[in-house]
MDAnalysis code that builds the backbone (N, CA, C; Angstrom):
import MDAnalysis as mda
import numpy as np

u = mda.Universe.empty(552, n_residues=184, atom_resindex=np.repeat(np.arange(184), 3), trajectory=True)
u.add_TopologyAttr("name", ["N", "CA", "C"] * 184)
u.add_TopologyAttr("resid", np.arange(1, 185))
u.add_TopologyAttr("resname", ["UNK", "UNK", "UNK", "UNK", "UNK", "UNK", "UNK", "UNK", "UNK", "UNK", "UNK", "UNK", "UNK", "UNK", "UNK", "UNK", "UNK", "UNK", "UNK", "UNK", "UNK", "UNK", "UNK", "UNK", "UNK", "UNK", "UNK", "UNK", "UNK", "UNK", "UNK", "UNK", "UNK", "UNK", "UNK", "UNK", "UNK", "UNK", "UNK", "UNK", "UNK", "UNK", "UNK", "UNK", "UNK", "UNK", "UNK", "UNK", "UNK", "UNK", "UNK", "UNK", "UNK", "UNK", "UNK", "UNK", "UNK", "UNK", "UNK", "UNK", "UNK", "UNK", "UNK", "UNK", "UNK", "UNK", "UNK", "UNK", "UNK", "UNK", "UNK", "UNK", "UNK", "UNK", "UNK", "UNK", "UNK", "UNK", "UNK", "UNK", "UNK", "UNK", "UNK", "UNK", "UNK", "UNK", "UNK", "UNK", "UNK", "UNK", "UNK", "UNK", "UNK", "UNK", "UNK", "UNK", "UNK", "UNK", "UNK", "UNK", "UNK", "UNK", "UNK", "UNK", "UNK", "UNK", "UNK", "UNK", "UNK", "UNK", "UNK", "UNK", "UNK", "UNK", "UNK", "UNK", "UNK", "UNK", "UNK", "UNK", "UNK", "UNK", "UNK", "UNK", "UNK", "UNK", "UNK", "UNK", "UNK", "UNK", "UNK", "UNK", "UNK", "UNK", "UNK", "UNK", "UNK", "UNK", "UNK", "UNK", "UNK", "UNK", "UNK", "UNK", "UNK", "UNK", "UNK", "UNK", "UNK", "UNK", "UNK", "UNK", "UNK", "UNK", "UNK", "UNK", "UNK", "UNK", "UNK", "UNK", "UNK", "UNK", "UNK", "UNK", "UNK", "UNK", "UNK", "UNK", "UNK", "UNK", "UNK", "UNK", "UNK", "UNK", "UNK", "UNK", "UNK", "UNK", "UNK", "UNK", "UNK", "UNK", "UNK", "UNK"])
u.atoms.positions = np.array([
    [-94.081, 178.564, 222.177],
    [-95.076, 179.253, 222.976],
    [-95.382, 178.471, 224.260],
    [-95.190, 177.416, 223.966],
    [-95.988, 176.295, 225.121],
    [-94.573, 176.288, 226.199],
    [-93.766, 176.554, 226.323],
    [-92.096, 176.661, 226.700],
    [-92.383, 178.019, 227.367],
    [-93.020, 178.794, 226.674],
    [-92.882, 180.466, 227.819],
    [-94.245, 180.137, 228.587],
    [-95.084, 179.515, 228.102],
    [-96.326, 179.791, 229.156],
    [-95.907, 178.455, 230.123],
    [-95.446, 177.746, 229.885],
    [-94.467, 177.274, 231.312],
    [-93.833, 177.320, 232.468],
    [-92.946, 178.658, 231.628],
    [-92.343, 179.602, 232.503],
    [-93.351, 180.586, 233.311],
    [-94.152, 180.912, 232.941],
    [-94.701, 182.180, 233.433],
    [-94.755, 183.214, 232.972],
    [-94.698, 183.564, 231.693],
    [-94.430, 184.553, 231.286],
    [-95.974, 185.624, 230.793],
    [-95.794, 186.556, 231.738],
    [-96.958, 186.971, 231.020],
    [-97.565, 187.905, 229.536],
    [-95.983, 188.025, 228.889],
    [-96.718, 188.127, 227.709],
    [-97.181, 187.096, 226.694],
    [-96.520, 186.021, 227.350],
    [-96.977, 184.427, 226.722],
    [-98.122, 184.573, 226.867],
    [-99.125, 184.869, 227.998],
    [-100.558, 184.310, 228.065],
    [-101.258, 185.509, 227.365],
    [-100.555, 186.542, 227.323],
    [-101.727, 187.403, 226.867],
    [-101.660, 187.277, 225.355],
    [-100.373, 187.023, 224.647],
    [-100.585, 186.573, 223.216],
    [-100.996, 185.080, 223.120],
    [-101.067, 184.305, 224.280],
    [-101.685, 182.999, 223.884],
    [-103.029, 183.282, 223.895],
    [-103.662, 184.165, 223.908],
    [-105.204, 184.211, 224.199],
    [-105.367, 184.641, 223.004],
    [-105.203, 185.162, 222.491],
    [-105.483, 186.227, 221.440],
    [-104.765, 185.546, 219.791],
    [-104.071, 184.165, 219.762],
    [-104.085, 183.428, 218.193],
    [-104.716, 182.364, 218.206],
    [-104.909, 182.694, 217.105],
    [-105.533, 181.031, 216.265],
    [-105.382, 179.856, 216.798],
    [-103.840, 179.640, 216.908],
    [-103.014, 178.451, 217.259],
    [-103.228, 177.734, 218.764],
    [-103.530, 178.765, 219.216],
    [-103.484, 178.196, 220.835],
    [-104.366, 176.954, 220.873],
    [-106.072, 176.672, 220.159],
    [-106.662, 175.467, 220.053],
    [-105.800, 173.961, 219.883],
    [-104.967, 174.346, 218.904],
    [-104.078, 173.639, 218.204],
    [-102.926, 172.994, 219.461],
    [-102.354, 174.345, 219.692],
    [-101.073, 173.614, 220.623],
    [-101.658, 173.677, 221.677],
    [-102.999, 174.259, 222.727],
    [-103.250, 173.005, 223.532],
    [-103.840, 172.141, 223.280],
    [-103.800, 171.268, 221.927],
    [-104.367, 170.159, 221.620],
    [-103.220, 169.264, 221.768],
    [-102.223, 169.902, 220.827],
    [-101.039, 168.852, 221.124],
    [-100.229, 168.729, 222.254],
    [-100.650, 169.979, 223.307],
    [-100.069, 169.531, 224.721],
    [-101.187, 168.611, 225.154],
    [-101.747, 168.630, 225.190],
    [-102.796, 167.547, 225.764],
    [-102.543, 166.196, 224.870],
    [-102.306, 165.741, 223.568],
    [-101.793, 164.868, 223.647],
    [-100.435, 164.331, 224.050],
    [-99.585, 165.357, 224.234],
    [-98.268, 164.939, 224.985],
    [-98.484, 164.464, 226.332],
    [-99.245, 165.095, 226.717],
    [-99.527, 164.804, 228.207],
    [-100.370, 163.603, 228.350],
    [-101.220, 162.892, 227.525],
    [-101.863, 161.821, 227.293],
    [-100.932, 160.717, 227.350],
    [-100.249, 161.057, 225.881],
    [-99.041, 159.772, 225.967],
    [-97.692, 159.385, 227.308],
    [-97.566, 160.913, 227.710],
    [-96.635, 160.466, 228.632],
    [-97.103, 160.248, 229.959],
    [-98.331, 160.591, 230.356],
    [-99.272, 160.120, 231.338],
    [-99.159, 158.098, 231.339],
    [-99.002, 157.791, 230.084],
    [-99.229, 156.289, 229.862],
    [-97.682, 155.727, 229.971],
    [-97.114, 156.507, 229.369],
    [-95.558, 155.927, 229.561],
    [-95.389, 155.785, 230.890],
    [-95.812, 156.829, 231.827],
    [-95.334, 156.890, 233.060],
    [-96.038, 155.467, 233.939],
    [-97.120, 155.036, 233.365],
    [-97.918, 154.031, 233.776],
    [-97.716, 152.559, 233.408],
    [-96.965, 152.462, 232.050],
    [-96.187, 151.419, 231.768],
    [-95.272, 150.978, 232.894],
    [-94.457, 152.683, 233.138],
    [-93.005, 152.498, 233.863],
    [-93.290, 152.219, 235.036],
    [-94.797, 152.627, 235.576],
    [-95.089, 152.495, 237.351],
    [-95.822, 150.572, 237.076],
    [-96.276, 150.456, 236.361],
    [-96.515, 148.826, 236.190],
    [-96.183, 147.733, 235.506],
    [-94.558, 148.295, 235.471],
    [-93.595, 147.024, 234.022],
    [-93.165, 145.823, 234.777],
    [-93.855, 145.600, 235.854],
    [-93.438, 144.359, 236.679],
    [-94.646, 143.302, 236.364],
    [-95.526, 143.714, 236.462],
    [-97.280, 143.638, 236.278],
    [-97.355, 143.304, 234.550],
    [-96.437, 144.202, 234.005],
    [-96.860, 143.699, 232.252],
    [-95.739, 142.457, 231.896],
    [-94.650, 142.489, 232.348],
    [-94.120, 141.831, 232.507],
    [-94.321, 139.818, 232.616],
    [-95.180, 140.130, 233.559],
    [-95.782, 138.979, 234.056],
    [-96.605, 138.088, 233.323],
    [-97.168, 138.809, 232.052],
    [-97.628, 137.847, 231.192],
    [-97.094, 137.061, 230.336],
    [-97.489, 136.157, 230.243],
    [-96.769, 135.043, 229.532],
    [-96.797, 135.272, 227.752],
    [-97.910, 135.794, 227.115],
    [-98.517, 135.646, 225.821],
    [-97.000, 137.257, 225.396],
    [-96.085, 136.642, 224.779],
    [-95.411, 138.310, 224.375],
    [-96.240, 139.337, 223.113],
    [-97.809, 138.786, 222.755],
    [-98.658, 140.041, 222.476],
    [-98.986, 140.762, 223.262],
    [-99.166, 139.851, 224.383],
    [-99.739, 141.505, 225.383],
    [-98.911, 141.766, 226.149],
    [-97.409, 140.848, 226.784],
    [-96.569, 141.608, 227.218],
    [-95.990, 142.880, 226.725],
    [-95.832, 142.995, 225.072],
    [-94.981, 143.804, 224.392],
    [-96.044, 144.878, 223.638],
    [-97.459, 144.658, 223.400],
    [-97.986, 145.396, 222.595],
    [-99.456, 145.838, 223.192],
    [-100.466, 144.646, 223.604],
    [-101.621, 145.081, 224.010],
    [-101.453, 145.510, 225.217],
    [-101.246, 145.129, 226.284],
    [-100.670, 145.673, 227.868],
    [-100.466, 147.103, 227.994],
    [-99.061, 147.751, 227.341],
    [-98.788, 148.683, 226.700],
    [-99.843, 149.797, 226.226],
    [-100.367, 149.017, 225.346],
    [-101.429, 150.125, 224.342],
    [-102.458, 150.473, 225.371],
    [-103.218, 149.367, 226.333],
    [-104.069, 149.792, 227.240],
    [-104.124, 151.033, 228.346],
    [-102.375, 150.615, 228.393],
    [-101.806, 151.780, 229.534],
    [-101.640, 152.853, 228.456],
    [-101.029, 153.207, 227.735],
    [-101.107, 154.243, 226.688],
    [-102.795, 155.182, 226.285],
    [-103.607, 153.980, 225.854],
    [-104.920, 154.653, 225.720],
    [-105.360, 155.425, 226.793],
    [-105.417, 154.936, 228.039],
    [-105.416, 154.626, 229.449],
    [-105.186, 156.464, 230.053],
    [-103.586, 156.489, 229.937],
    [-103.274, 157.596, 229.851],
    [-103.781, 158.784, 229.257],
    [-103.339, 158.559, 227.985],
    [-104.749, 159.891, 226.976],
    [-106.269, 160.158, 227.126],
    [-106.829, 158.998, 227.645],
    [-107.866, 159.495, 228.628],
    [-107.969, 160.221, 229.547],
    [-106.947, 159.121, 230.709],
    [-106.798, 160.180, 232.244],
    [-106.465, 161.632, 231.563],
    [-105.995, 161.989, 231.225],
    [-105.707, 163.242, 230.294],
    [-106.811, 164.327, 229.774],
    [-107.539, 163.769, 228.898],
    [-108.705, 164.163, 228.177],
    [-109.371, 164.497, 229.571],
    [-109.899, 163.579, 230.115],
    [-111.072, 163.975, 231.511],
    [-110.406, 164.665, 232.088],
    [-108.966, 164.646, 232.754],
    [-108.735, 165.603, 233.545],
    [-108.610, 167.095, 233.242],
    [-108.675, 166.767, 231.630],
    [-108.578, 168.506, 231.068],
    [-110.339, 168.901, 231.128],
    [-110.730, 167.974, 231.041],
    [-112.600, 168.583, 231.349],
    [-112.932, 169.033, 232.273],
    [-112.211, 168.182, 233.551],
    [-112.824, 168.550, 235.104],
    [-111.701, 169.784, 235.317],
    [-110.711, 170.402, 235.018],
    [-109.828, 171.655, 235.051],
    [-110.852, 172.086, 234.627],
    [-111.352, 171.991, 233.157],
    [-111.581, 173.165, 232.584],
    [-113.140, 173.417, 232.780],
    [-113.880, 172.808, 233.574],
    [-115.091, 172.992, 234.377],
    [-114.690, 173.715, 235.837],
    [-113.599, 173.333, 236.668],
    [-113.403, 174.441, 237.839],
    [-113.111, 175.741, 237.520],
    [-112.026, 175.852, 236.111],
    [-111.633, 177.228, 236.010],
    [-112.595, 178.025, 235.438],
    [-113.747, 177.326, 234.936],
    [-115.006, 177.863, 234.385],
    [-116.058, 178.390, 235.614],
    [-115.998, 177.357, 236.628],
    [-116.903, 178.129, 237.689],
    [-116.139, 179.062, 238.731],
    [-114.756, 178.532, 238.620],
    [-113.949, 179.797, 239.446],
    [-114.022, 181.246, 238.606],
    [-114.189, 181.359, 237.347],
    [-114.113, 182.741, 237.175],
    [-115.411, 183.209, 236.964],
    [-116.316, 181.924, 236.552],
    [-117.821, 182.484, 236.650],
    [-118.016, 183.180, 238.357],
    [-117.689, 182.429, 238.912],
    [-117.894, 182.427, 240.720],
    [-117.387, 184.101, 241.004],
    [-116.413, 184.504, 240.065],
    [-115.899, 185.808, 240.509],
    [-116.091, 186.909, 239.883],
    [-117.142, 186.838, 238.891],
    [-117.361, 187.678, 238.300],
    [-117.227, 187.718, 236.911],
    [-116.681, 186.736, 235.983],
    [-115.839, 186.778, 235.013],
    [-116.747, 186.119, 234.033],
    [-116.117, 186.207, 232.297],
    [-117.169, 185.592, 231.429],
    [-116.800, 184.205, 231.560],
    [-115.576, 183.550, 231.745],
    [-115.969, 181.817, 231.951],
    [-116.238, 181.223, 230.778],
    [-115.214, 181.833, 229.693],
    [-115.383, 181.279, 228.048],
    [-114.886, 179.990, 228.048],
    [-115.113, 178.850, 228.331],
    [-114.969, 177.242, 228.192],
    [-113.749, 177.373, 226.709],
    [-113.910, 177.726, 225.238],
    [-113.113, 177.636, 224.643],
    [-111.588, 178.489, 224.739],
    [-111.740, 179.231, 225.486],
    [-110.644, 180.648, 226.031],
    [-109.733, 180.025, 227.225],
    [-110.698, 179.133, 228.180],
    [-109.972, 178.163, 229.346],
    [-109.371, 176.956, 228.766],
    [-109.964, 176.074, 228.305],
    [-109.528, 174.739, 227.207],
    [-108.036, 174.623, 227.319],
    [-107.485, 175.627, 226.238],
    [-106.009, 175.446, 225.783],
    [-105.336, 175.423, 226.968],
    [-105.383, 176.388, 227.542],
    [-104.408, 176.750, 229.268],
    [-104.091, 175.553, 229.711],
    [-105.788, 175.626, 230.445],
    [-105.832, 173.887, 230.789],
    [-104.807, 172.603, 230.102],
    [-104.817, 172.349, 229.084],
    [-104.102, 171.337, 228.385],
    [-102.706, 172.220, 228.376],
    [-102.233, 173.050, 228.623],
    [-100.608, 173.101, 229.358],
    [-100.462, 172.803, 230.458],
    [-101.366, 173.431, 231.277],
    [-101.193, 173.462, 232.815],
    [-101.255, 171.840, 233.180],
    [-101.866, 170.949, 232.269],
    [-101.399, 169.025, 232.723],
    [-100.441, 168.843, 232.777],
    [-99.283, 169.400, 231.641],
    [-98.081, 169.290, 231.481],
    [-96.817, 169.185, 232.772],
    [-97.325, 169.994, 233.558],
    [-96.996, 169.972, 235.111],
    [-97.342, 168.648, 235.988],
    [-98.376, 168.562, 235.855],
    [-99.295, 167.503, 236.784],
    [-98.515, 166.535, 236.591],
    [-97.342, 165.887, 235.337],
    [-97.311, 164.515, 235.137],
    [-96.382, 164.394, 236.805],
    [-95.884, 165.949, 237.147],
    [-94.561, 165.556, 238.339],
    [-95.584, 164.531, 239.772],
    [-96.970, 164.309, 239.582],
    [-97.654, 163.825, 240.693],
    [-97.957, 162.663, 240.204],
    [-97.864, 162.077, 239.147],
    [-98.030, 160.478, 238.618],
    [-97.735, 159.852, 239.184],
    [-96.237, 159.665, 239.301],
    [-95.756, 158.900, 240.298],
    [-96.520, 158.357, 241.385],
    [-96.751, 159.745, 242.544],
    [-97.454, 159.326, 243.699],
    [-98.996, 158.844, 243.307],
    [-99.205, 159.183, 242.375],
    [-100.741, 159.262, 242.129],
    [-101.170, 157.476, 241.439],
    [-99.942, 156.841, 240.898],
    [-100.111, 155.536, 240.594],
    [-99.638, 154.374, 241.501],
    [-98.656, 155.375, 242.940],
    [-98.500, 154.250, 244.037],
    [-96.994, 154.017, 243.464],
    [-96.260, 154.438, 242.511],
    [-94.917, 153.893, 242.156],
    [-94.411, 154.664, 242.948],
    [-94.532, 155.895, 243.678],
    [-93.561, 156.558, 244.487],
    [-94.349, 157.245, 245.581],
    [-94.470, 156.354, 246.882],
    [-95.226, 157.013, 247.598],
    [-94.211, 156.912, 248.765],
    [-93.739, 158.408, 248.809],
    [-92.451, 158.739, 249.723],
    [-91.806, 160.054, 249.263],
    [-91.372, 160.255, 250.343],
    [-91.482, 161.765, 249.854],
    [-90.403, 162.528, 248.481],
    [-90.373, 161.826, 248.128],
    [-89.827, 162.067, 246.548],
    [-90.783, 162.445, 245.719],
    [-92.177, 161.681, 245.862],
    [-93.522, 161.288, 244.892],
    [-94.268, 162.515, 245.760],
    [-94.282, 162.672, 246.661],
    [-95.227, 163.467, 247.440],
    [-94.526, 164.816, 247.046],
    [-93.147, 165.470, 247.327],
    [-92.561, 166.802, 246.820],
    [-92.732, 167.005, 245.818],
    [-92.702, 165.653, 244.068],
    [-93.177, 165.864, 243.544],
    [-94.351, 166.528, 243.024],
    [-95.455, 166.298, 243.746],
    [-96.510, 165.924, 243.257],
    [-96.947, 167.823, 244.068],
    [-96.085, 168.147, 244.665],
    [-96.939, 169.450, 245.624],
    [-96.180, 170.425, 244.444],
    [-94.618, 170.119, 244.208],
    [-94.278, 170.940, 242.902],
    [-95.655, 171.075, 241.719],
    [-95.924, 170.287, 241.340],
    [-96.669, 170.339, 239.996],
    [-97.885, 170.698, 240.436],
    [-98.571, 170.404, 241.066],
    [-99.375, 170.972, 241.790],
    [-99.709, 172.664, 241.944],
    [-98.735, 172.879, 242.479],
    [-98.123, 174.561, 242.747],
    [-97.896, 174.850, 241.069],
    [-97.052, 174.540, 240.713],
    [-96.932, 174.699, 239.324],
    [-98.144, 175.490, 238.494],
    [-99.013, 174.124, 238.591],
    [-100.404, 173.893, 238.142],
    [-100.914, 175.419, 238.233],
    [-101.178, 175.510, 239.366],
    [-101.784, 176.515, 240.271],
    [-101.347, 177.666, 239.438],
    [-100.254, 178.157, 239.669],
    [-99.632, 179.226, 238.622],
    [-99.726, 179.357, 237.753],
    [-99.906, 178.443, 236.833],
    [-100.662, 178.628, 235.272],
    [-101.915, 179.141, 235.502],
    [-102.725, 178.455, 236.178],
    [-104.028, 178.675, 236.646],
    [-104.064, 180.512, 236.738],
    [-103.654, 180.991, 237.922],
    [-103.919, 182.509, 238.491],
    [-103.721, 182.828, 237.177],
    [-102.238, 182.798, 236.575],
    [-102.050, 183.443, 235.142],
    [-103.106, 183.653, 233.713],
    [-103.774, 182.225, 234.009],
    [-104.890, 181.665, 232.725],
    [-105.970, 183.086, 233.405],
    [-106.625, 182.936, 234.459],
    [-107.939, 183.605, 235.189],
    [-107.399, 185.022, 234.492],
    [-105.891, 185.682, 235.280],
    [-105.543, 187.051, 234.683],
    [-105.828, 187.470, 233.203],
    [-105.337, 186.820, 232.217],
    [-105.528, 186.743, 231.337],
    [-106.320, 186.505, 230.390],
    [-107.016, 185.779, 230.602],
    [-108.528, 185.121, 230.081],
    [-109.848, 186.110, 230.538],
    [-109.984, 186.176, 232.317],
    [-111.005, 187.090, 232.668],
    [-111.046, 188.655, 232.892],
    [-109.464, 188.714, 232.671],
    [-108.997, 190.232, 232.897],
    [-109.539, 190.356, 234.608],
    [-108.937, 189.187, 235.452],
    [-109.053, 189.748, 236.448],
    [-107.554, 190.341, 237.024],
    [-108.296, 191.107, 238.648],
    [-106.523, 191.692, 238.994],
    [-105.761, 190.776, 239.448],
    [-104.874, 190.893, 240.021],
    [-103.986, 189.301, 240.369],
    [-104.418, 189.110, 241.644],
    [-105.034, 189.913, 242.690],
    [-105.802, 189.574, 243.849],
    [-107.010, 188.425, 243.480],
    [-107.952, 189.018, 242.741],
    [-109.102, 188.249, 242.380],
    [-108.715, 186.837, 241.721],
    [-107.956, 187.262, 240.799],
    [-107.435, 186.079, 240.172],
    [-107.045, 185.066, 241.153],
    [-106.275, 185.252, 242.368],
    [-105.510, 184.768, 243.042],
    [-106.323, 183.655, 243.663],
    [-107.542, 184.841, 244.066],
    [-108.681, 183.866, 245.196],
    [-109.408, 183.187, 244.267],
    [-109.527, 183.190, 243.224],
    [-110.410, 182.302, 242.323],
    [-109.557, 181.357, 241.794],
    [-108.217, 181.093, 241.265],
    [-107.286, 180.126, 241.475],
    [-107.023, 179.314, 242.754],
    [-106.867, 179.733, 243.693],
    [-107.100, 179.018, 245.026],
    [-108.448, 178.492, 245.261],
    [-109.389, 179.159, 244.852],
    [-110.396, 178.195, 244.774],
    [-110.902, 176.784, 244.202],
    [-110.289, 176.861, 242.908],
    [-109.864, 175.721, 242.343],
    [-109.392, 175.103, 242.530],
    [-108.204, 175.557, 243.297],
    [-107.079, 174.424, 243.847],
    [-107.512, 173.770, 245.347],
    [-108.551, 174.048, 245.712],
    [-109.185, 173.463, 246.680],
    [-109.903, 172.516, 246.053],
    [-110.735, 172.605, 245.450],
    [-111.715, 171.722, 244.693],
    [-110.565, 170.480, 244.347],
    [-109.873, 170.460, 243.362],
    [-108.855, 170.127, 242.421],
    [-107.888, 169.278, 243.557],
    [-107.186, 169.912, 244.637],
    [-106.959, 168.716, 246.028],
    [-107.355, 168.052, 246.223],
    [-108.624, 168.072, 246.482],
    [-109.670, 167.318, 246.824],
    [-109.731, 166.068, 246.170],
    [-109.703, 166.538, 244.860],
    [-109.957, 165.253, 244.331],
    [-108.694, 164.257, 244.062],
    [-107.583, 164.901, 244.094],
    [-105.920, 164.063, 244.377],
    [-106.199, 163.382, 245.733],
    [-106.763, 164.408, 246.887],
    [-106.938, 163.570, 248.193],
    [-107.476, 161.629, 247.823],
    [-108.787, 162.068, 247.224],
    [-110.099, 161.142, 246.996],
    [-109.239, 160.090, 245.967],
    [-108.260, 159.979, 245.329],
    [-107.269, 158.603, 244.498],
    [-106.238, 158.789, 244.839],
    [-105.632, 159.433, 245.750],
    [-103.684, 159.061, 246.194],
    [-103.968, 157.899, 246.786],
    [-103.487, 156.652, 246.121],
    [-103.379, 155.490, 247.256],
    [-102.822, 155.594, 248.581],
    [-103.419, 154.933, 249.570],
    [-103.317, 154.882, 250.848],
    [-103.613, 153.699, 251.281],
    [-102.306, 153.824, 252.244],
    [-101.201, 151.832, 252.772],
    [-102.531, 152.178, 253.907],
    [-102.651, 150.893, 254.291],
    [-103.639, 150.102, 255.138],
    [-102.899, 150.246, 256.506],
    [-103.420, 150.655, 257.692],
    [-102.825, 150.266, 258.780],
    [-102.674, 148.933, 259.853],
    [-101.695, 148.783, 259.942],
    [-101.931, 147.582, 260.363],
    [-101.755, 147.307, 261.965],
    [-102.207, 146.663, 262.824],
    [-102.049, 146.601, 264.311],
    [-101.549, 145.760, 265.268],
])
């Protein structure tokens, strides 16, 4: 299921709304996206873990921090999604069911990991940056799809209340993309 609402598919979202399971598997996309949020953070700072001398925390505590680390950034970022897509469809008219948005949300991270990179400074060039506007966009598209589906809006409304979010939601990628110092 989590494979078609990826894709886009919209009978994926309209039967993802409507089982049991969806709590479930966006629980376990959200922990996928937790753990590999941290892997990716190992891999953007294995020079840095590296560097310690003690091989407990080179090999195990270091690691686990960035791991926990990750499943956090994760967890919060599925709160602050799932607080915009709550006032974007409240904002448009819509009921704005927090448990109905939740699951979406925890797929739609699944995308986001393509902006890690830039977002931890391991790839800031336009590899990390194309990245990061893919998943982004990505993002976004789950999003309109979640609003359609969830608020029964039309794909116009939906559209502008997804873009609304994704303004908010920039914003805050703007406010932590590291940024090189100029020098004179």
């Amino acid at each position: 299921m989590i494979i078609h609402l990826l894709s886009l598919k919209d009978s994926a979202f309209k039967s993802f709304t409507s089982t049991e399971k969806s709590k479930v598997q966006g629980s376990l996309a959200l922990l996928l996206t937790g753990l590999l949020y941290g892997v990716l953070l190992i891999t953007a700072n294995w020079s840095y873990i590296l560097s310690f001398e003690t091989p407990a925390l080179r090999w195990a505590i270091v690691p686990l921090i960035f791991i926990v680390s990750g499943l956090m950034m994760a967890w919060l970022t599925r709160i602050g999604l799932t607080l915009l897509l709550w006032a974007g469809a409240r904002g448009f008219g819509g009921e704005g069911v927090m448990s109905r948005i939740a699951p979406f949300v925890s797929i739609s991270l699944l995308p986001g990991l393509l902006a890690v990179p830039l977002l931890t400074g391991w790839q800031v060039n336009a590899l990390g940056i194309s990245l990061a506007v893919i998943g982004v966009a990505w993002m976004f598209a789950i999003h309109w799809k979640t609003l359609q589906s969830t608020q029964r809006f039309s794909p116009i409304k939906a559209g502008i209340a997804a873009i609304t979010v994704l303004i908010f939601f920039v914003s805050i990628y703007y406010l932590i993309v590291p940024t090189s110092s100029i020098t004179s």
